[in-house]
Backbone of each chain as ProteinMPNN parsed JSONL, in Angstrom:
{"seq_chain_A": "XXXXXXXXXXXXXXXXXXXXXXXXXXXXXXXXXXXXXXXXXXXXXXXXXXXXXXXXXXXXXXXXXXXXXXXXXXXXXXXXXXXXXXX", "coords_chain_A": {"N_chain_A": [[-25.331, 21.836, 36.516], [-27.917, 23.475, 35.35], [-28.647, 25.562, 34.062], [-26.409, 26.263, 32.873], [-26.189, 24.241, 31.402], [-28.105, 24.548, 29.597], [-27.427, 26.983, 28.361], [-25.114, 26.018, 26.752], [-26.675, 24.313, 24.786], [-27.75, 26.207, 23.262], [-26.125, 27.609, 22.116], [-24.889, 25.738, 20.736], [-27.369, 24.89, 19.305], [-26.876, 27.769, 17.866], [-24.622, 26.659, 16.416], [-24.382, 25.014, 14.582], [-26.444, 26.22, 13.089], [-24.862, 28.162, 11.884], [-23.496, 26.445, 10.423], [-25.434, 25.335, 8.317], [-25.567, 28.151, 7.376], [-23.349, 28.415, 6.027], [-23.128, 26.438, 4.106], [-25.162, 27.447, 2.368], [-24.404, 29.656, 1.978], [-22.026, 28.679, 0.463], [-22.91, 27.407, -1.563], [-24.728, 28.788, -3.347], [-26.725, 29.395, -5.998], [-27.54, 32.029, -7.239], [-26.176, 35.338, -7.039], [-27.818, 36.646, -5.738], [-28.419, 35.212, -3.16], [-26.381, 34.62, -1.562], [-25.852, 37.006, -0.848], [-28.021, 36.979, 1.017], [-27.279, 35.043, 2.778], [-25.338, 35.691, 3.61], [-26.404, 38.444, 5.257], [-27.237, 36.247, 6.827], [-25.661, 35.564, 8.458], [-24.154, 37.36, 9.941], [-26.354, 38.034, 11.467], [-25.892, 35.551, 13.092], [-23.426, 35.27, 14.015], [-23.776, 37.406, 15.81], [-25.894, 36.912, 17.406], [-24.062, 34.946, 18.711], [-21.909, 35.831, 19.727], [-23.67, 37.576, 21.697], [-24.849, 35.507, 23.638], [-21.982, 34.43, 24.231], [-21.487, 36.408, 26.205], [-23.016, 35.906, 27.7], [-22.113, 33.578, 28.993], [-19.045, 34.34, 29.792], [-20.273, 36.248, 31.57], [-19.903, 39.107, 31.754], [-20.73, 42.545, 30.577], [-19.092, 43.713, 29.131], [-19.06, 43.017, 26.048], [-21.327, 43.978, 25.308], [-21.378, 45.769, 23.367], [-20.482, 45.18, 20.505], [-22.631, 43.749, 19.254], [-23.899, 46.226, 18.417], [-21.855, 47.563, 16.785], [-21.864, 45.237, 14.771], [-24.774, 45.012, 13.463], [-25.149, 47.718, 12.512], [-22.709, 47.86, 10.5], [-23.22, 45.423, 8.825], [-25.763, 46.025, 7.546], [-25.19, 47.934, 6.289], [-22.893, 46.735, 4.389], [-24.918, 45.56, 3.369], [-26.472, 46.638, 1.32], [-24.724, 47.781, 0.242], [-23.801, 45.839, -1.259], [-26.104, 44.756, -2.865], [-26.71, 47.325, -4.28], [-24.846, 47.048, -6.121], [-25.204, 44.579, -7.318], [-27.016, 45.146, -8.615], [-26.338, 47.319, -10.34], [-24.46, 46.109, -12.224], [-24.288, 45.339, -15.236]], "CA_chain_A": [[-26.163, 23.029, 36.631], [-28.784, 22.966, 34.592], [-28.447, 26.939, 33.635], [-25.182, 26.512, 32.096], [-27.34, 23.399, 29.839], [-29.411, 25.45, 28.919], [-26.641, 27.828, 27.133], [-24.559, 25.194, 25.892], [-27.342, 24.131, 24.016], [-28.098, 27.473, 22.63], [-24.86, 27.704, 21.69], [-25.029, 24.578, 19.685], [-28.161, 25.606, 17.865], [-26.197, 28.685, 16.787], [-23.296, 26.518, 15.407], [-25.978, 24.343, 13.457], [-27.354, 27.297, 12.023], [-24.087, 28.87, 11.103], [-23.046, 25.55, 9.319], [-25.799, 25.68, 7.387], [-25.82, 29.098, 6.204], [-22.242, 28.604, 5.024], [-23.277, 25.465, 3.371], [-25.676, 28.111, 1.273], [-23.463, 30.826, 1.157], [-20.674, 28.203, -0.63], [-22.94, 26.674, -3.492], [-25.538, 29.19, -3.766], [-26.591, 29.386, -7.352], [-27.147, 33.255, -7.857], [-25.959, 36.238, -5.935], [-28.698, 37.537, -4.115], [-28.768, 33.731, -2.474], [-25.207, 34.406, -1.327], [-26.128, 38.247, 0.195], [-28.963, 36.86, 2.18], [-26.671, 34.19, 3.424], [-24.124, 36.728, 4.746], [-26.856, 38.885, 6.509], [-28.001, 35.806, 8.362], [-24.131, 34.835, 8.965], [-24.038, 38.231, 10.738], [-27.245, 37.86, 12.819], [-25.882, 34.364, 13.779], [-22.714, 36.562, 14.598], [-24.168, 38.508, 16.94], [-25.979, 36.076, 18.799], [-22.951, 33.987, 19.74], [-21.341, 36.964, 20.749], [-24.211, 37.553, 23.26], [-24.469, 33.612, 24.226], [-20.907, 34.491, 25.047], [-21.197, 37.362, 27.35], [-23.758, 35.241, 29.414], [-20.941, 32.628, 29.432], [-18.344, 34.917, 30.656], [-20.813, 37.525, 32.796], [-19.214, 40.297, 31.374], [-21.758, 43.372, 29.808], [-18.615, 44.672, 27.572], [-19.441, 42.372, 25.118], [-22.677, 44.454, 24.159], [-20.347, 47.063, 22.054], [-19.972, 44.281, 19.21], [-23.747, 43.714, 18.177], [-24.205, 47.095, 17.835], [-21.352, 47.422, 15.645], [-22.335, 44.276, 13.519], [-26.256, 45.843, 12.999], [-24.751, 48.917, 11.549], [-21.676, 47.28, 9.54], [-23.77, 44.381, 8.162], [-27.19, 46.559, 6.977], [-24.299, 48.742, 5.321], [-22.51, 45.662, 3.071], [-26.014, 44.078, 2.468], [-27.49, 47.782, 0.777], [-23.81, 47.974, -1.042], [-23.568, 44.886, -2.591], [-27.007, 44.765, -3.76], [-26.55, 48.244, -5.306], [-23.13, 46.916, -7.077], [-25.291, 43.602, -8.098], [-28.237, 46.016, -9.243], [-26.143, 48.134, -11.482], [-23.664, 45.762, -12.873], [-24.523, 44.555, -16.468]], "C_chain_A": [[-26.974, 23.215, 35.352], [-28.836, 24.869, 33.148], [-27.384, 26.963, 32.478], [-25.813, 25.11, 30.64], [-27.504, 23.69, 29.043], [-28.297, 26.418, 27.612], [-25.699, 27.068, 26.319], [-25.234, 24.937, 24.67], [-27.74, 25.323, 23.336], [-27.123, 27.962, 21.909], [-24.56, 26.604, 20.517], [-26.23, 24.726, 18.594], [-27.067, 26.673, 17.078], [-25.115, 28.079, 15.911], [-23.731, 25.997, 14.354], [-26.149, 24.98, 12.552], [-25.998, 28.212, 10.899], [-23.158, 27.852, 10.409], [-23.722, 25.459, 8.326], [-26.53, 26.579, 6.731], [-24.475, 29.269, 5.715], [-22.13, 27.378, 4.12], [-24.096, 26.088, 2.191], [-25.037, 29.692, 0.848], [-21.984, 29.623, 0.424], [-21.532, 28.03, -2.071], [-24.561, 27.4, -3.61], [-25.419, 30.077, -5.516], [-26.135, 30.629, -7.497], [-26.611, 33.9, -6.481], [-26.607, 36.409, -4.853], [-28.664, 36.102, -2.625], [-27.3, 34.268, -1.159], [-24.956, 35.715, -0.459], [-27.054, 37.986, 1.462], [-28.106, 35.59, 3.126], [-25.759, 35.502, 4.616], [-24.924, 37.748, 5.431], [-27.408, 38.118, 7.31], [-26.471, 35.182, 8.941], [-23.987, 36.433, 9.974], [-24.895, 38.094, 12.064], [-26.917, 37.092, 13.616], [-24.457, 34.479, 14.807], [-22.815, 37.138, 15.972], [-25.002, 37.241, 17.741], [-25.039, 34.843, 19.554], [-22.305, 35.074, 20.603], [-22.626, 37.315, 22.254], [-24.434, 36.4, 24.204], [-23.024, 33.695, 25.27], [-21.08, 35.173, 26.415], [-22.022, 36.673, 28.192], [-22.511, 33.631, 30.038], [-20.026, 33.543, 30.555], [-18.973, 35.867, 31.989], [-20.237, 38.593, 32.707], [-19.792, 41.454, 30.121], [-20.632, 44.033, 29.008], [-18.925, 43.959, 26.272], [-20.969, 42.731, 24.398], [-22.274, 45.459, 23.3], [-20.774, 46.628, 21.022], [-21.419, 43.82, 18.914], [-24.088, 45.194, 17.604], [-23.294, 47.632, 16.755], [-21.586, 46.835, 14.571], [-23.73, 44.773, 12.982], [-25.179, 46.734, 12.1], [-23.821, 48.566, 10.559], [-22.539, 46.212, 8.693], [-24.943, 45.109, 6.717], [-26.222, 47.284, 5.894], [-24.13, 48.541, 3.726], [-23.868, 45.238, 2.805], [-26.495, 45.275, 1.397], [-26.011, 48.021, -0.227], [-23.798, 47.142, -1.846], [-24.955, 44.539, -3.463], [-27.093, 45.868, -4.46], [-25.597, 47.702, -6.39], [-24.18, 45.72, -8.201], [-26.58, 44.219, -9.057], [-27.82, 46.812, -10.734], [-25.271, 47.494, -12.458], [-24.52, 45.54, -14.333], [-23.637, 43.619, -17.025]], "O_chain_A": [[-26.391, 23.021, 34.285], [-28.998, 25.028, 31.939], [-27.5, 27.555, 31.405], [-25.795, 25.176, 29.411], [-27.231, 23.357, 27.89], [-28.426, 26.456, 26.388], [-25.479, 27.473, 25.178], [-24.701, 25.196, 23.592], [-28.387, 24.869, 22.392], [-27.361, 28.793, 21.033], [-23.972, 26.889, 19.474], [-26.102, 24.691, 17.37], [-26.552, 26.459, 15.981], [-24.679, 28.653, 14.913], [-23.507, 26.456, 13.234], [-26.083, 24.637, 11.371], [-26.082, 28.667, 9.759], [-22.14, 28.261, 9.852], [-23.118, 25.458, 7.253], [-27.49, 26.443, 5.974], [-24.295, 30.232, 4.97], [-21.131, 27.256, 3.412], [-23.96, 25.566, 1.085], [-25.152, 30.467, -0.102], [-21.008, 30.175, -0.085], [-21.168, 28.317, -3.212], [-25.514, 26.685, -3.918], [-24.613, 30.863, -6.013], [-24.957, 30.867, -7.764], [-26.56, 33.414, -5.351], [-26.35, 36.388, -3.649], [-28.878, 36.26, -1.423], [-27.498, 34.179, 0.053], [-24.124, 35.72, 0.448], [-26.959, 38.524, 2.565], [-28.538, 35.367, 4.257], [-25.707, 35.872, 5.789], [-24.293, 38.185, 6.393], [-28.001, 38.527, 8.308], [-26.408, 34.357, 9.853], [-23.496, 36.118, 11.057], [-24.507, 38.048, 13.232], [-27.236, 37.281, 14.79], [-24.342, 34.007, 15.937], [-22.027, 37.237, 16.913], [-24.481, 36.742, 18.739], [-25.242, 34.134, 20.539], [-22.22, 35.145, 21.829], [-22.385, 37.269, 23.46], [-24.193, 36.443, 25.41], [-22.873, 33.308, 26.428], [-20.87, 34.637, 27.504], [-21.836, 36.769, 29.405], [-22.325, 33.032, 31.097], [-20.177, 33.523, 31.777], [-18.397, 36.131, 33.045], [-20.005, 39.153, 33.779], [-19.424, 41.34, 28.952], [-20.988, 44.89, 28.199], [-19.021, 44.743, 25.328], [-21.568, 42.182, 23.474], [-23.07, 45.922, 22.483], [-21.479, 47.381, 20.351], [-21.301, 43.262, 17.823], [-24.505, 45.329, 16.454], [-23.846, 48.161, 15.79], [-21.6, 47.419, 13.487], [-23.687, 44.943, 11.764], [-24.542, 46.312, 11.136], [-24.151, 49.055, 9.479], [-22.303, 46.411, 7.501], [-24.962, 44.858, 5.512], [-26.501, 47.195, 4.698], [-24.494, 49.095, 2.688], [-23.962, 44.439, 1.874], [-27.01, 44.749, 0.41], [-26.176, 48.416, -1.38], [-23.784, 47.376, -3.055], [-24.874, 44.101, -4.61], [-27.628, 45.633, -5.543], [-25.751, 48.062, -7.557], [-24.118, 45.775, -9.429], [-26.958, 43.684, -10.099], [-28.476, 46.939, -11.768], [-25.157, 48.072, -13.54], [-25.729, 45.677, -14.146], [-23.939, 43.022, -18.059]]}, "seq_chain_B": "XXXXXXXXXXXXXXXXXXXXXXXXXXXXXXXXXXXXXXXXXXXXXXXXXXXXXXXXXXXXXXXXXXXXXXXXXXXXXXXXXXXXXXXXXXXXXXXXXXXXXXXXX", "coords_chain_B": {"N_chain_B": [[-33.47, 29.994, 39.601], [-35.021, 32.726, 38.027], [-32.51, 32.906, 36.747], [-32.478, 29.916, 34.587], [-35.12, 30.948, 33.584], [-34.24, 32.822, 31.832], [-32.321, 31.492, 30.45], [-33.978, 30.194, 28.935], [-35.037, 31.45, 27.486], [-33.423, 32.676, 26.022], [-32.49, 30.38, 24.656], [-34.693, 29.621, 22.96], [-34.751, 31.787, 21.463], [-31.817, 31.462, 19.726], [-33.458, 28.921, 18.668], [-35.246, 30.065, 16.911], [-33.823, 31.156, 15.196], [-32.082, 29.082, 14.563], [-34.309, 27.934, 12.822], [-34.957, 29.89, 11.081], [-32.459, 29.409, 9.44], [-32.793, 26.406, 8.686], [-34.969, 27.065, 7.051], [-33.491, 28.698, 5.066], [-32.04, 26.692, 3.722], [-33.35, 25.214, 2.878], [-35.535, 25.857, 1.043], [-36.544, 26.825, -2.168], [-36.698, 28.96, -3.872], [-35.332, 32.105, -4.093], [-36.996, 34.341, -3.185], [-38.306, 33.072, -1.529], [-36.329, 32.463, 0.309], [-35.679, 34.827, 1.441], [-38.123, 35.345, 2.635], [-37.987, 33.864, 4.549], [-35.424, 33.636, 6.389], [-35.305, 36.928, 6.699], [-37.163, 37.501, 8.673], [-37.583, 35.941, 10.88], [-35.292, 34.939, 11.929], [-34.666, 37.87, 12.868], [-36.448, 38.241, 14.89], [-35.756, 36.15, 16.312], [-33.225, 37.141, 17.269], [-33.773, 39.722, 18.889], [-35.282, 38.234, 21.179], [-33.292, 37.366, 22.33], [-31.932, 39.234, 22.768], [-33.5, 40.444, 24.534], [-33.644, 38.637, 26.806], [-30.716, 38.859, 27.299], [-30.288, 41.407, 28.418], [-32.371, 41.6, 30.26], [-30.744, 39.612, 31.963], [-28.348, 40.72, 32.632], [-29.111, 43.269, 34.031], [-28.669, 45.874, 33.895], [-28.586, 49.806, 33.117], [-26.606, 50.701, 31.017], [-26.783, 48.296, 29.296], [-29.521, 48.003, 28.956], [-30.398, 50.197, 27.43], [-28.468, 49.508, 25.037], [-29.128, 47.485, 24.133], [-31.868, 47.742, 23.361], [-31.02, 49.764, 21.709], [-30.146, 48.062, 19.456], [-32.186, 46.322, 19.087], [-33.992, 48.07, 17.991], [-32.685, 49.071, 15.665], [-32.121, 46.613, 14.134], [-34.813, 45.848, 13.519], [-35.738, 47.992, 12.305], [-33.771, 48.203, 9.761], [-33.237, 45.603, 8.433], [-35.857, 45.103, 7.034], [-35.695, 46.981, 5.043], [-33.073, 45.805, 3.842], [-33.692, 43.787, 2.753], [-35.219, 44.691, 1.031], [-33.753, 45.778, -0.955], [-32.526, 44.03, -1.724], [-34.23, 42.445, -2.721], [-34.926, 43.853, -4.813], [-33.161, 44.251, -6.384], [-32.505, 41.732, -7.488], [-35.022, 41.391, -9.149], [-34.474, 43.815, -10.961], [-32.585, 42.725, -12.388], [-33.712, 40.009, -13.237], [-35.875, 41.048, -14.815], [-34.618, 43.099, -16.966], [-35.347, 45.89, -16.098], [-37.916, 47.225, -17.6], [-39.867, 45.765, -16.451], [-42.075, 44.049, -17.596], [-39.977, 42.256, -18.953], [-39.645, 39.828, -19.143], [-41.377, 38.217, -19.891], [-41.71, 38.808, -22.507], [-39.11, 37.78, -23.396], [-39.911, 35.636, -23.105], [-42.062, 35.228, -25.306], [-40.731, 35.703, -27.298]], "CA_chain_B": [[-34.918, 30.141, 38.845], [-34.55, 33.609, 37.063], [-31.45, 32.308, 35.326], [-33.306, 29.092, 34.27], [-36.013, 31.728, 32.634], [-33.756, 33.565, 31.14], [-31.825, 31.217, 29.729], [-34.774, 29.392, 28.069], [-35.559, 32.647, 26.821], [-32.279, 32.561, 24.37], [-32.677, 29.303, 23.762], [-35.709, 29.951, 21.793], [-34.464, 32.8, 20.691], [-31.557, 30.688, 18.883], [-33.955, 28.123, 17.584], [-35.495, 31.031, 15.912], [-32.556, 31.493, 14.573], [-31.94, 27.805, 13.487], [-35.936, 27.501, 11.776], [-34.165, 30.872, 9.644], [-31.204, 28.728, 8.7], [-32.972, 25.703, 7.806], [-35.33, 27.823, 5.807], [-32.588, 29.387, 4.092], [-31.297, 26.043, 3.282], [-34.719, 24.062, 1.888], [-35.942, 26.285, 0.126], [-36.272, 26.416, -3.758], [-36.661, 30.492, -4.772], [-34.497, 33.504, -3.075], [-37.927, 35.398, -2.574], [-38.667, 32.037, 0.18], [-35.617, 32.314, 1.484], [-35.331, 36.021, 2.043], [-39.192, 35.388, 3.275], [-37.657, 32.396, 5.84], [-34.219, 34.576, 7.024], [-35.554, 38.33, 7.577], [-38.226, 37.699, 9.851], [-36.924, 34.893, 11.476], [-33.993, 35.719, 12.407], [-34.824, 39.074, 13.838], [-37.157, 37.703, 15.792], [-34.736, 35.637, 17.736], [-32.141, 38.373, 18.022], [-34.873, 40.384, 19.703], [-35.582, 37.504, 22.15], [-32.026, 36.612, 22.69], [-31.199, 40.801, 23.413], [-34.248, 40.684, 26.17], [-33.038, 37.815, 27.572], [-29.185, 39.373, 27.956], [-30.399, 42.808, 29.113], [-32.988, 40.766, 31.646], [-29.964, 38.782, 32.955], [-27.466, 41.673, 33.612], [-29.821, 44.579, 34.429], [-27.873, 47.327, 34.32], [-29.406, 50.914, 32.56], [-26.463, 50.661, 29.734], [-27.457, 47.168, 28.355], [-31.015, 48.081, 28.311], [-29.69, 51.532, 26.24], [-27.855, 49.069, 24.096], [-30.039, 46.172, 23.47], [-32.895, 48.479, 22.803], [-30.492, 50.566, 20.447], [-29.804, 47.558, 18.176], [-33.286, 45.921, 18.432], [-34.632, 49.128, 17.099], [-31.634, 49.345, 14.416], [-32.525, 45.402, 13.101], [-36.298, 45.998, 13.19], [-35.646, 49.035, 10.682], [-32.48, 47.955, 8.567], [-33.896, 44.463, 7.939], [-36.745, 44.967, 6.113], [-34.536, 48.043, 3.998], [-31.941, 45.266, 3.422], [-33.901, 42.563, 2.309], [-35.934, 44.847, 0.033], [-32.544, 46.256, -1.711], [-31.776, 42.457, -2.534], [-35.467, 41.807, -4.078], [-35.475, 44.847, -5.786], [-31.848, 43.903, -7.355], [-32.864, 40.573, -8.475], [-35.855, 41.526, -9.732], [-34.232, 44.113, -11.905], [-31.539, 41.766, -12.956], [-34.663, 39.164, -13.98], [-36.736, 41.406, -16.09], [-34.432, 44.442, -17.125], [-36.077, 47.71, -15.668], [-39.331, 47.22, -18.015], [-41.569, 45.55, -15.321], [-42.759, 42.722, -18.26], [-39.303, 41.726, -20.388], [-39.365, 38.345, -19.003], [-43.049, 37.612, -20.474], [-41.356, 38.964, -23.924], [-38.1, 36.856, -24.107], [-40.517, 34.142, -23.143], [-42.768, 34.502, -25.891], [-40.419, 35.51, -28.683]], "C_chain_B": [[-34.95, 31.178, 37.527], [-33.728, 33.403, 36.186], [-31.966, 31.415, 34.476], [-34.105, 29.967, 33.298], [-35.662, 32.288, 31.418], [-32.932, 33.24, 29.905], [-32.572, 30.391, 28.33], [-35.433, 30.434, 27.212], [-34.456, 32.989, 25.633], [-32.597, 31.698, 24.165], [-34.027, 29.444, 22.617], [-35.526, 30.451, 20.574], [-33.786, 32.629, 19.3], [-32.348, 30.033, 18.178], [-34.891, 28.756, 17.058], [-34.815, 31.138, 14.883], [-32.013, 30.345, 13.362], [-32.974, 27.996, 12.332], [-35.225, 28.741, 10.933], [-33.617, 29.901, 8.732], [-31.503, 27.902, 7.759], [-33.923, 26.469, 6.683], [-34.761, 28.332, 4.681], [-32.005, 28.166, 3.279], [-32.452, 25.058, 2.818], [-35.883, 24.996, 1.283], [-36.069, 26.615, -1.335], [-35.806, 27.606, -4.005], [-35.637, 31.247, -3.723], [-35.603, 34.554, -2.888], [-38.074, 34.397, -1.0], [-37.49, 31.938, 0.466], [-35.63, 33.35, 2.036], [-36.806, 35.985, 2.752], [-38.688, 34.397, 5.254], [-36.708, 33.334, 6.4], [-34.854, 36.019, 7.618], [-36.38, 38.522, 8.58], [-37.921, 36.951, 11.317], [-36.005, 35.273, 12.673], [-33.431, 37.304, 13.042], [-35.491, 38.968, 15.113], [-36.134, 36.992, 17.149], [-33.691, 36.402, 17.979], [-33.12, 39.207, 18.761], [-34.707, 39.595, 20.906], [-34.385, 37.222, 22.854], [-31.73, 38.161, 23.637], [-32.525, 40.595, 24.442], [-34.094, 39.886, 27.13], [-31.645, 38.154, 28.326], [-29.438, 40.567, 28.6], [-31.697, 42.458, 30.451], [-31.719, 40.058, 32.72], [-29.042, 39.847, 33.33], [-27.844, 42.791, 34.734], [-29.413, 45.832, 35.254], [-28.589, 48.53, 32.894], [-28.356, 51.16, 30.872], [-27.118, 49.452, 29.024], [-28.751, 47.136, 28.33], [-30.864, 48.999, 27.316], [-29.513, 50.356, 25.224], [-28.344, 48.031, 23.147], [-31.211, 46.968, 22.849], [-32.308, 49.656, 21.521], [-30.649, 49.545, 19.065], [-30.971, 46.306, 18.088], [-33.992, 46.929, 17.199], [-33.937, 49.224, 15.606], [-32.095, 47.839, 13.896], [-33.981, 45.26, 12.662], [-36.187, 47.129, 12.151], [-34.726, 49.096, 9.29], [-32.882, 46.228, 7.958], [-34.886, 44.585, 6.974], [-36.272, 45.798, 4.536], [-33.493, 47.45, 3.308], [-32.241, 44.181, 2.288], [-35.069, 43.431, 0.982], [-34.69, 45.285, -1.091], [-32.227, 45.233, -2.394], [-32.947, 41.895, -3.268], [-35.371, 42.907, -4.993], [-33.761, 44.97, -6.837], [-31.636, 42.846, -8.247], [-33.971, 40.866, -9.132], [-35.473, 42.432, -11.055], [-33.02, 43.866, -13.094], [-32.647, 40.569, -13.974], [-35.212, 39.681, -15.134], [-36.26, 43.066, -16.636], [-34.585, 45.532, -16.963], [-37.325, 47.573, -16.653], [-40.028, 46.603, -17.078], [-41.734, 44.008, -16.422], [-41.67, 41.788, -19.598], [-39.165, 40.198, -20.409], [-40.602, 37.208, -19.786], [-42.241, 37.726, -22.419], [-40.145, 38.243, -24.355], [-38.959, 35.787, -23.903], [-41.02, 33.539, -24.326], [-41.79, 34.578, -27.263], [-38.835, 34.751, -28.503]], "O_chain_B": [[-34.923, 30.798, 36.357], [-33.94, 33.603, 34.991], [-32.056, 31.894, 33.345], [-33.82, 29.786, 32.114], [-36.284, 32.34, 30.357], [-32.731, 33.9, 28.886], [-32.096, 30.086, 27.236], [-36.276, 30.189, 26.349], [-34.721, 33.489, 24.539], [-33.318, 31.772, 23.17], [-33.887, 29.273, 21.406], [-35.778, 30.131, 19.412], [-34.217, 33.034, 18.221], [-32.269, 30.264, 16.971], [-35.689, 27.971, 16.546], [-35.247, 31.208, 13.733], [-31.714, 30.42, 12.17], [-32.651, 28.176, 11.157], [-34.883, 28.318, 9.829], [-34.048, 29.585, 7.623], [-31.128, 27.963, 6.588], [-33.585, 26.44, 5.5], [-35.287, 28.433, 3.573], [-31.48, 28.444, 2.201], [-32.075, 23.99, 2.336], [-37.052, 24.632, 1.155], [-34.874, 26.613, -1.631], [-34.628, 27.683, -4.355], [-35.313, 30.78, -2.631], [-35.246, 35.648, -2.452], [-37.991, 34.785, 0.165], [-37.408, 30.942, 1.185], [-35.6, 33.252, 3.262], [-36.771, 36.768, 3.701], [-39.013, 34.435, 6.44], [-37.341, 34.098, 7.13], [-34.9, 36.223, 8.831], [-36.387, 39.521, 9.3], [-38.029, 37.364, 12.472], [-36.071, 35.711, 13.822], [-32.347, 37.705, 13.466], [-35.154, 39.498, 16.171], [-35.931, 37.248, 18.336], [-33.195, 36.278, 19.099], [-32.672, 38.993, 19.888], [-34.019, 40.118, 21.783], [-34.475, 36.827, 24.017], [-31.412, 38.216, 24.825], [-32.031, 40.67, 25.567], [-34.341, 40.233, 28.285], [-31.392, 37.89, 29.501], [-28.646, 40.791, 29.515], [-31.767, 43.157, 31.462], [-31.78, 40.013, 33.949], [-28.903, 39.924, 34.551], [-27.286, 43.12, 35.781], [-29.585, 46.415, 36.325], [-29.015, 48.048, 31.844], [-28.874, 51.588, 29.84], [-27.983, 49.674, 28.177], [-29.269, 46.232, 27.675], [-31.218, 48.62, 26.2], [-30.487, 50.196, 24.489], [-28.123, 47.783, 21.961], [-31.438, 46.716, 21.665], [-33.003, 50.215, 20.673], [-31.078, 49.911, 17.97], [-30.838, 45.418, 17.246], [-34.354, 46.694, 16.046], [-34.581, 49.422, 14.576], [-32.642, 48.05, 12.813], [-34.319, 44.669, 11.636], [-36.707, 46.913, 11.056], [-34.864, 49.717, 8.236], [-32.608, 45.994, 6.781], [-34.616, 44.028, 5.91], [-36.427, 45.411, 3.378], [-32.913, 48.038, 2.395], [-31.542, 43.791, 1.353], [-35.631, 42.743, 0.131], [-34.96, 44.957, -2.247], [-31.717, 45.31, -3.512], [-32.847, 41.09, -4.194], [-35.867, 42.705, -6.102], [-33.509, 45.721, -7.779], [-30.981, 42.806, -9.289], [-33.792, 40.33, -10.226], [-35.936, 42.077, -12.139], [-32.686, 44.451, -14.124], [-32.426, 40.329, -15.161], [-35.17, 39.127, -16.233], [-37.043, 44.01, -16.742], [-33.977, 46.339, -17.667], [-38.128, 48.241, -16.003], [-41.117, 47.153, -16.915], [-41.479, 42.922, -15.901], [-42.017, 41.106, -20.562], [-38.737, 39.493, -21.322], [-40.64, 36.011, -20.07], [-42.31, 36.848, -23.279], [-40.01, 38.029, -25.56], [-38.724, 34.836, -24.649], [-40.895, 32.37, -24.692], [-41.932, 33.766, -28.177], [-38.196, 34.412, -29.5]]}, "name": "protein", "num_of_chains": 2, "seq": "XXXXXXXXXXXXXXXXXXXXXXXXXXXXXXXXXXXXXXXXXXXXXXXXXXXXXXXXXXXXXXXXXXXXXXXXXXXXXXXXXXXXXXXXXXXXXXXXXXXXXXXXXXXXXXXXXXXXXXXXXXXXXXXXXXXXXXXXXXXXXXXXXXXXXXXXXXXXXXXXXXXXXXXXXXXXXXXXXXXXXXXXXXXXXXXX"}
């Protein structure tokens, strides 16, 4: 079935992508390198989780991006305050 | 057919998602990566949420997908300016020009 292809492969981009943004969130030089890693490790997050729910066919699985949006934007605006004020 | 559409409609969406990644990962500065990741990568969460709220089409997952497009289209750009505007005052101390002055003396 050519449908279910189709998401496999979409599913495989996302793992791609979330190998290598933990290949630049391990040996990224400075900080900020290492914050922008972890808000695209969230985005990449959230779209497996919806990848999933078209796997399973099951709409509870839209709870959990809207959690990750709001939890993610949170940590990315704290830790750049923390890396802003440290000296 | 519709499924077929729909599903080629994430797929994109993902390799939005990838062209972020590798951006994030061949790039030299952290202004071009945060230029390659925030746009990017919203972009295909967008495409990916009209694609999942096209394939179920029920009145919450349009509510919901349209809640947290709206929430990454406005916390994205707010997120990614918090992280230039932290390195930047990590680079040149809060004067605006100290990096020109350890340069020259």
């Amino acid at each position: 079935m050519i449908y279910q292809t189709i998401l496999y492969a979409a599913m495989a981009n996302l793992i791609l992508a979330m190998a290598l943004t933990l290949v630049r969130l391990g040996r990224g030089p400075a900080s900020g390198d290492r914050v922008v890693a972890l808000d695209l490790v969230a985005s990449i997050s959230m779209g497996m989780i919806l990848v999933y729910s078209l796997f399973t066919e099951e709409a509870v699985y839209l709870d959990i991006p809207v959690l990750i949006a709001m939890v993610s934007f949170i940590g990315t605006v704290a830790i750049s305050a923390y890396l802003k004020h440290k000296k | 057919m519709k499924q077929i559409f729909l599903s080629l409609l994430v797929f994109s969406g993902t390799l939005f998602i990838l062209i972020a990644s590798v951006g994030l990962i061949r790039f030299r500065d952290l202004y071009s990566r945060m230029h390659a990741t925030t746009k990017a990568s919203s972009f295909g969460l967008m495409l990916i949420l009209i694609g999942v709220a096209l394939f179920f089409n029920l009145w919450p997952v349009y509510l919901k997908s349209l809640l947290v497009i709206a929430f990454v289209y406005l916390t994205a750009p707010l997120a990614s300016h918090a992280v230039a505007q932290s390195q930047k005052g990590r680079e040149d101390d809060g004067e605006g020009n100290a990096a020109r002055v350890k340069k020259n003396g």
